[in-house]
Every structure is written in C-alpha cells, then in structure tokens.
N, C-alpha and C positions, 0 to 999 in steps of 0.2 A: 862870496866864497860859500859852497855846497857846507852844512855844518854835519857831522857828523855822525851817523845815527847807534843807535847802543840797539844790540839786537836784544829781542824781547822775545821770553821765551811762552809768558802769559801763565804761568805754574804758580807765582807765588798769589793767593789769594788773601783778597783783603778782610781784614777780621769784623767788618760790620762797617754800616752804615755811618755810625760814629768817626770811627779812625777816615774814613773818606769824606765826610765834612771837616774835619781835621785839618788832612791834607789840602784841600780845598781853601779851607780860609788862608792859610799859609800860604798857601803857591798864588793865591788871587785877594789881596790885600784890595781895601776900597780907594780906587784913584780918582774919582769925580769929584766934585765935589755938593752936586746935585744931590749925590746918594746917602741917606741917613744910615740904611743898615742892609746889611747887604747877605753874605749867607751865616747860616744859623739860625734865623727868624721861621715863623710861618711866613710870611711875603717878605721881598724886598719891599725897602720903604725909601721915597724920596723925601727931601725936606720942605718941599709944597705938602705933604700929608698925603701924598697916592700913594698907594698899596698895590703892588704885582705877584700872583701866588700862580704855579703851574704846578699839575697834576695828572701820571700816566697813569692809565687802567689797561689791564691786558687779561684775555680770557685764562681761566684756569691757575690764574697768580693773583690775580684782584677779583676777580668774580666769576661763579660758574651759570652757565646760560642753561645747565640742567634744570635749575629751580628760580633762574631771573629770568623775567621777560623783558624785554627789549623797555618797553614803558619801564618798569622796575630797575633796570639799569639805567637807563636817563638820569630818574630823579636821583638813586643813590649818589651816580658819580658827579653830578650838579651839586649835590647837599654835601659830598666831600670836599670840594674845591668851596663851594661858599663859607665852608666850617673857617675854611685860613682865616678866609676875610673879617669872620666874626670873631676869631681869635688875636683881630687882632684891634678890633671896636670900631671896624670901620664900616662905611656901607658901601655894597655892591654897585658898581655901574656897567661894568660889561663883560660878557664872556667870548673866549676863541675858542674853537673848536675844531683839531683834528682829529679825522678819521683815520685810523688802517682799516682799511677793506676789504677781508676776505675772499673767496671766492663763492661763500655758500650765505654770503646777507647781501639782499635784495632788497628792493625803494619798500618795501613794506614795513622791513625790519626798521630800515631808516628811520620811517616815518615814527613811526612806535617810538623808536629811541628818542626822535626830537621833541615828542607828545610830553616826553618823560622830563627832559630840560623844560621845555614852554611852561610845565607843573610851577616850578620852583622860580624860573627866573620872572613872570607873571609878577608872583607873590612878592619878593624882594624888590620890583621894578629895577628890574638888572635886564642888558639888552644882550642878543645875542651877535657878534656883530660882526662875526667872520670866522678864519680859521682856514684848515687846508684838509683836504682827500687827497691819498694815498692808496695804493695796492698792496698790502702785505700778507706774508704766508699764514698769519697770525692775527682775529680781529683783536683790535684794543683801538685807544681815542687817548686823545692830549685834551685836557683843559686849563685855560689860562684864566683869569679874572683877575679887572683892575678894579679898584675898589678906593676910597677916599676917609682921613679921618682928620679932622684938628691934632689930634693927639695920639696917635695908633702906641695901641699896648704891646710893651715888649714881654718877653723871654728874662731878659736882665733886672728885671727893675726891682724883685725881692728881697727884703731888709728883714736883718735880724728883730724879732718880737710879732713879725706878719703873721697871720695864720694861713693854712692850706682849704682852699674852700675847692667843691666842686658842683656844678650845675648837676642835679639826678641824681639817678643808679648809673654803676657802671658795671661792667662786662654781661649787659642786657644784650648791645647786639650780636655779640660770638655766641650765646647760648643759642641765640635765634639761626646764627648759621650752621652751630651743629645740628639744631633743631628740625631744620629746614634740607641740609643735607641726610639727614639722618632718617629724612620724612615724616617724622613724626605728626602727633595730629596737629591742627591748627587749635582745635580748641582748648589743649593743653600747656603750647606757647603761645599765645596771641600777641601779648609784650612782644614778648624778645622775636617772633620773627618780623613784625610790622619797624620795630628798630632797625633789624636788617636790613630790610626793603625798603624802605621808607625813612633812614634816620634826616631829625631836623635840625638843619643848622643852626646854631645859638646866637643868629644875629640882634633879634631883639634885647635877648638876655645881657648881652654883652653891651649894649645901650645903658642897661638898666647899672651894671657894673663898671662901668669904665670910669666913676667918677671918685672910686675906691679903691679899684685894683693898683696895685704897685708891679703886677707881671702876672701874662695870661699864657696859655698854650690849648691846641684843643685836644682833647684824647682821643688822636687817631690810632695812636701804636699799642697806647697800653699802659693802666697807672703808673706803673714803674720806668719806664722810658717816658712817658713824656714830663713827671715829675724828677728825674735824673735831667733831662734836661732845661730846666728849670732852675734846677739850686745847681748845675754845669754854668750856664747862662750869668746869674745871679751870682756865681762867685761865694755860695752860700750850703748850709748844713741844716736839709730836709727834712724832715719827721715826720711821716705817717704813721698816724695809730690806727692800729687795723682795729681794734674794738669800735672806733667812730666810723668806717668804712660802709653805707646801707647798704646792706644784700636785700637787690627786690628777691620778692618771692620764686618769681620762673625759675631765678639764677640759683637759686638754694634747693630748688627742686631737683636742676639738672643737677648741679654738683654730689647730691646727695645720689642718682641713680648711677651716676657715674664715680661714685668713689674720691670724687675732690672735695679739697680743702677750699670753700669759697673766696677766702681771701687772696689762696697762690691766684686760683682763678684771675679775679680782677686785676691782678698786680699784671699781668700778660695780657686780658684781653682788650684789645681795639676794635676802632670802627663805630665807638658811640657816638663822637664828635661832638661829647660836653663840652664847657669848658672850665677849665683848672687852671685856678690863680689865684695870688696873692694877695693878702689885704691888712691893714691894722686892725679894721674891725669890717665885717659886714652887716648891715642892718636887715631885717627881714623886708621883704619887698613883695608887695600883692602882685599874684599872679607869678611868682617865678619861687622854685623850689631850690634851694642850696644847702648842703651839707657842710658843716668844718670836720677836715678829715687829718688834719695835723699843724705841725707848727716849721717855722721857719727859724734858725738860731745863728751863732756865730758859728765858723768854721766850714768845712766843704764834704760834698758827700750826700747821697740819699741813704735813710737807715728808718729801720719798719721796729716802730717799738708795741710789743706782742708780749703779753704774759708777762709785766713787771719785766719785760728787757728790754734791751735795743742791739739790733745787728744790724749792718752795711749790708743794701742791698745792690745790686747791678741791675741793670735795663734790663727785661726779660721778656718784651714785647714781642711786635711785629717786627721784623727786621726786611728793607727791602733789596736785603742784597744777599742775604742768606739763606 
C-alpha cells in the first residue's frame, strides 16, 4: 500500500544543531546490538572498542581557500577528523576520503591536498584507505576515520565532585582566522595563525588522560557548547570559572584591539581541537600542559561563575546549521 506523504513546505527551520541531534536520537534509537553508543558522541562506538567518526568540510562555511592552501587544508581537515578519535582515547587506523570536485581544482590542487593528509596520517600511523570522487558545484570533502580503544571515553561519564580540565589555550585558533582573514602580520600572530592552519590533534594527550578521565569531548564548537554538551551528556550541573580560564597572550591582544571581552571570546570560539574532560583529580604529567577550568556538581545545566556569581549559560559556539 502507497503510504501517504504529508506535503512539506520546508519554512519551518530548525533552531540548531542541538534540537536535530535531539530529534535524531528519538526517531533512530540503537537497535544492534554490536553498537555501544551511537549518536550524540564524537564517534559511534561498537562494543569490540572500534571507533567510527565522519566529518564534512565545505569552501566558504569550513574553510576559505583565500588564505588555505590546498597542503594547509589537508592537514587541518585531517587534524579535525583525527580530534574525534582522540576525544575519544582511541588510536587511529584508517581514513575515507570524499571528494566534491569543483570545476576549478586540478590533480595539482589534488596532490597538495593529499600532501596535507599524508602530513598527519604518517605521524599517527593511520592509513588512508579509500573514499569516493564526486563532481559538485561547490568544492568540499567527507572524512571518515575508524579508530580503536579498550575503553573509549565518553561524553556521559561525568560525576558530581570531577573537576573541568582542558588541554591548552583556547580560542587561539579563531584569533588566528580573524588574524589571517583580516591579513594581518604573521609576526604579530604566529600562535594563533599556525593553530589555524595546522591545529594538533590531542591523540597522545588523550593516551596520557584516559586513565583519569570520567568524560572527554574535543573543542571543536566552542567552550561553551562543547562543555554544555558535556554536563547535557552527563546528566550533570557544569561550572566554569572564568577567572581559571588561560587567555594566551595573542588572544588578549586581539580582544583587546578588537574591543572584546576575552572570556565571551573563548566561551564561542572553535576549531582548537583541545580536549575537555572530566576527572576526580588530574595529576601533572611531563610534557603535556592542562588547565582546571571548573567543577562538575549535582544537578543540570552549564553556568560561568564570574565576579562572586554564577549565571546559566547556553551554547554559543559554532553552530553547523546556523
């Protein structure tokens, strides 16, 4: 029997990313039972310990080719897709890769681009090991990567009394792409545009932490969305102190020329690909930098305690439907 169709007029727009993972988990419950965790994570996760993460890039919404170069694209959108895997303590085994193909990128372009993957995937001993080309009005690429762990760190696993740790500075690489679209010199952001260009994914880091953390995420969107998603996850009631927040120097420089508040800053900006997670305690560990930036308590909700107060904050990140 023909089932029915409900005309759609395509007017009413969805209010974010959020409300569509939302709808998503609801309408596609996990029916395998191979599957440990399914959406809402950085990767899906099976119950053998494999890790599946995919990631669209597209010119002029993920990256502008005014100030990337084809190598400089590679490695970013490689170090982006690898970020999941290391958020989620696992190590990389192999990448897909689709193309959309414009009409005005040529095997040169190619080449440069794949120079820029070959960079990263080398380093992590991650293969590349297929993928698909396409023709579209619009260049952009799909990346997939599976990845493996004993134990992959979630999203949910944060308990009242954890603290909020994160790997670095943050909102070092947005300063770098105002920086860098704005043209500014090089010798005045050197940081924050080499972040941009070149951020590293936290896979070692996340080695070193995975045997502490109680719930990891990486900071693609933005402090405040990906710790909202966090204590969303966790079932839990977030606290970031922005007095313990580090403002690198670049990021205090731009805000300061640009009339920002550093903290709204970082609470929005993405694209560092630290990562941010929970823990009872962390201990200091040679060779890897982390900050405690708040606490984890009972109850639900992210809230930014500032000046002897505390308010409810909302995601105010990246959004990629807005």
């Amino acid at each position: 029997m023909q089932r029915k169709q409900r005309k759609m007029s395509g007017k009413k727009k969805a209010k974010g990313e959020l409300e569509i993972i939302r709808y998503l988990r609801k309408r596609f419950p996990k029916r395998r039972s191979e599957i440990s965790e399914g959406i809402g994570e950085d990767a899906m996760v099976f119950r053998d310990g494999y890790v599946i993460t995919t990631d669209s890039f597209f010119d002029k919404t993920h990256f502008d080719l005014e100030y990337f170069s084809f190598f400089n694209l590679g490695y970013h959108t490689m170090a982006a897709s690898l970020s999941d895997i290391a958020a989620m303590g696992a190590s990389p085994l192999a990448a897909l890769i689709s193309l959309c193909i414009s009409k005005k990128i040529g095997m040169t372009a190619i080449r440069e681009l794949y120079d820029g993957f070959a960079e990263l995937t080398r380093k992590y001993r991650c293969d590349i090991s297929g993928g698909d080309i396409v023709k579209c009005p619009t260049f952009g690429l799909t990346i997939t990567v599976i990845g493996r762990a004993k134990a992959p760190l979630l999203r949910s696993g944060a308990k009242p009394g954890n603290s909020l740790y994160v790997t670095n500075f943050l909102g070092l690489a947005e300063a770098g792409r105002i920086a860098l679209k704005g043209k500014f010199k090089e010798t005045e952001y050197p940081d924050a545009m080499k972040k941009h260009l070149f951020p590293e994914p936290r896979i070692k880091e996340a080695f070193k932490i995975r045997k502490y953390a109680t719930s990891c995420i990486d900071t693609s969107d933005g402090l405040s969305t990906d710790a909202f998603h966090l204590a969303e996850e966790s079932g839990v009631r977030i606290v970031i102190d922005a007095s313990h927040i580090p403002i690198h120097s670049e990021v205090g420089k731009l805000c300061a020329m640009q009339h920002k508040d550093p903290t709204e800053f970082i609470l929005s900006a993405g694209e560092d690909f630290e990562l941010l997670f929970t823990a009872p305690k962390m201990p200091k560990v040679a060779g890897m930098t982390v900050f405690k930036i708040g606490r984890v308590m009972k109850g639900r909700g992210l809230f930014l305690a500032q000046d002897g107060q505390e308010r409810s904050i909302r995601p105010r990140g990246y959004s990629h439907v807005n």
